[in-house]
N, C-alpha and C positions, 0 to 999 in steps of 0.2 A: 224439831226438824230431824234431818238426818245425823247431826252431831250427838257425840255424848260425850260427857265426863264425871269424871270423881274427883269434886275442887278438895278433899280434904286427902285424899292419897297419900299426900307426902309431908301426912303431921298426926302432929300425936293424937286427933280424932280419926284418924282412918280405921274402916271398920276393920274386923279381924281378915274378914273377906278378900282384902286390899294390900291388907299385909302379908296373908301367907303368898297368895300372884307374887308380890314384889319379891318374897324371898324364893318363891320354883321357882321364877324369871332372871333371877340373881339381878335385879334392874333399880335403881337407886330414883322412887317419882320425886316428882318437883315439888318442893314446898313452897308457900302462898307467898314468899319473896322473892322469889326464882321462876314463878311461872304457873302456865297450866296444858294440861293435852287433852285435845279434840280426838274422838277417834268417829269416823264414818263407815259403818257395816251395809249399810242401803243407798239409794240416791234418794232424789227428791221426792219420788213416786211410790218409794217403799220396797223397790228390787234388787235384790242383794247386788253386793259391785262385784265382776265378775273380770278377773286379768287379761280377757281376750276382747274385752267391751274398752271402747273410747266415752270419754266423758267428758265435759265441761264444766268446770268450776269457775264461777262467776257470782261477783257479791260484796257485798263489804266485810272487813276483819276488822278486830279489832284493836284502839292502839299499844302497839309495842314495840319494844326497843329491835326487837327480831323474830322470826319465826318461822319453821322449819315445812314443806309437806313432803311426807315417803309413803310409801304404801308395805304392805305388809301381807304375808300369805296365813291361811285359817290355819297354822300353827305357829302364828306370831314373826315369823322368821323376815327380813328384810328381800324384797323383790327386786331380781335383777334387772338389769335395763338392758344387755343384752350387745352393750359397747361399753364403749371407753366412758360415759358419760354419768356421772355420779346418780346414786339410786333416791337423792332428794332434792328440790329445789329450796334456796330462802329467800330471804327478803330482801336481802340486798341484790339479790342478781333478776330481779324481775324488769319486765317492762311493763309499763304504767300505763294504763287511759291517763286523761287531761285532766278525769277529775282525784287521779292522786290511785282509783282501784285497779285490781290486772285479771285479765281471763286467764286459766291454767288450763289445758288440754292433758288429762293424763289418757294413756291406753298406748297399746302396739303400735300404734302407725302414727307413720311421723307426721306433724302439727305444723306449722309457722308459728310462730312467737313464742310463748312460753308452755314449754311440752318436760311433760315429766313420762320417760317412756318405760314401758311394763313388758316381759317376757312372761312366755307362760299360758295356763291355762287355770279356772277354776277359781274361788271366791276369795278377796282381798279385803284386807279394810287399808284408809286411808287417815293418815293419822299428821295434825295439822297440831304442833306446838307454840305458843308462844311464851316467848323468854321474857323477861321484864316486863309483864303489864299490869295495869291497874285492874283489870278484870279478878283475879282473883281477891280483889280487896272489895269488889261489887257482893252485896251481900246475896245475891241471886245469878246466877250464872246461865239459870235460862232466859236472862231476859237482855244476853250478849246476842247483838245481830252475825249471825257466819255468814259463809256464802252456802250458796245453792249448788246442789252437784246434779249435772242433767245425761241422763245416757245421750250418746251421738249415735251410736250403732253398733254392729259386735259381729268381732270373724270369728264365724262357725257355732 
């Protein structure tokens, strides 16, 4: 799908690849007891995710103790939201359907229920962490269900 990772990033099998990112990045990845990062460059359909596009993320995650989604500009930098309002949701501050999953609305314009809001113009990725899960102890990491990210529409 539209996810990817690198479950070995933050252990001593990380490729050399993974290691020199982490050292330009100065950024310290999660190792297999601590976690794993999703990151999302497309939606569902395969069209880059675009800062001026609304989306819908909807789907099941997988279980863990917590977990993070922000978005990120194509020079890696954190995307502003453009008020007071923090540039990532988690999982403790979501609201829930009945049966336990939550839709996430990211993009410009503001959502009802759970909205992760973007400034800005031009191509994002969106990067979904989880902390404590058994997923990195899954010997196959593509075979974790994410959710699905669907374009809504897009100003300009």
């Amino acid at each position: 799908g539209e996810w990817s990772t690198e479950p070995d990033a933050g252990t001593v099998d990380a490729d050399p690849y993974s290691r020199a990112r982490a050292a330009r990045d100065a950024s310290v990845p999660l190792g297999h007891a601590e976690g794993i990062v999703f990151v999302a460059t497309t939606d569902h359909d395969g069209l880059a995710l675009r800062r001026q596009c609304n989306y819908r993320i909807d789907g099941p995650v997988p279980p863990a103790r917590f977990y993070t989604l922000h978005a990120r500009d194509d020079r890696g930098r954190l995307v502003a939201t453009g008020n007071l309002r923090t540039p990532a949701l988690h999982s403790g501050q979501l609201l829930r359907h009945a049966d336990g999953t939550a839709t996430i609305n990211v993009g410009p314009s503001p959502q009802a229920g759970n909205w992760l809001p973007l400034t800005g113009s031009g191509p994002m990725n969106l990067v979904l962490t989880f902390y404590d899960t058994p997923v990195v102890a899954n010997a196959s990491v593509t075979s974790v269900a994410l959710p699905i990210i669907r374009l809504e529409g897009c100003n300009g």
